[in-house]
C-alpha positions in Angstrom: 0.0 0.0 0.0 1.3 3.6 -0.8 1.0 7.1 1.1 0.7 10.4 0.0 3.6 12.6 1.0 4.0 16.5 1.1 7.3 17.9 1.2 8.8 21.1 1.6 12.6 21.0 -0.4 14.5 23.8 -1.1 13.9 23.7 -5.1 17.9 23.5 -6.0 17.9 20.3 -3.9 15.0 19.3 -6.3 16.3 20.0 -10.0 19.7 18.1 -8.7 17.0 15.1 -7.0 14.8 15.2 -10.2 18.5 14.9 -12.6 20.1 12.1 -10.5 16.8 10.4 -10.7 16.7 10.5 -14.7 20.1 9.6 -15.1 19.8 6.8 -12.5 16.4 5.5 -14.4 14.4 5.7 -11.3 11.9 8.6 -9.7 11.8 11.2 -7.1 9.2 9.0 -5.5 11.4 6.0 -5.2 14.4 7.5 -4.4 12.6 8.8 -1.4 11.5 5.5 -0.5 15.0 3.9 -0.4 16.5 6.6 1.8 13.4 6.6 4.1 13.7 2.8 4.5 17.2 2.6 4.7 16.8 5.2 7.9 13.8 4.0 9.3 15.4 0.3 9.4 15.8 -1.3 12.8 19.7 -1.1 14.8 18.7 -5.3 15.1 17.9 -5.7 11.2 20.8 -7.7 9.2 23.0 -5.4 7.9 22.7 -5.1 4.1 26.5 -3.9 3.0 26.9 -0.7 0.6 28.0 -2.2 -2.6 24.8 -4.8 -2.3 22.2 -1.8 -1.9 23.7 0.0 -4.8 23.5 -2.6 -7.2 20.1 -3.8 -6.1 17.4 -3.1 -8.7 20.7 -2.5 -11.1 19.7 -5.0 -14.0 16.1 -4.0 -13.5 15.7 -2.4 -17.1 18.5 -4.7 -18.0 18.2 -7.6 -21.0 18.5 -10.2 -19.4 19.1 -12.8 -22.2 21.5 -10.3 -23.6 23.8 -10.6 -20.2 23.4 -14.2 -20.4 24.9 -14.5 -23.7 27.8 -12.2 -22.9 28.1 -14.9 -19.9 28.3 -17.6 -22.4 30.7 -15.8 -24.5 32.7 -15.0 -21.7 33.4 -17.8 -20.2 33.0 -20.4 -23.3 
């Protein structure tokens, strides 16, 4: 389930938010998300290490058929 959210952000913070978030291939909206989980998780919760967060969701627009045959060709 989703929730509205009203924000007040200075509006340079939100034309460099809005450009990272185009050049990432992601939204505003989630980016949010992802920062609000990550600080709103638990001190008990297994840790999840830096280089793992950033590359989760990575491949999500990604080919996947296309990565498996530069696997093949790789290690063939």
């Amino acid at each position: 389930m989703t929730a509205k959210l009203t924000l007040s952000v200075e509006a340079d913070v939100v034309r460099r938010a809005k450009r990272h978030a185009r050049l990432h291939r992601t939204s505003l909206s989630s980016m949010v998300e992802r920062f609000l989980a990550l600080v709103s998780t638990p001190p008990d919760a297994p840790a999840t290490s830096g280089a793992l967060r950033d590359l989760r969701g990575v491949l999500k627009h990604g080919d996947r058929e296309a990565y498996r045959r530069h696997l093949r060709e790789k290690h063939l």
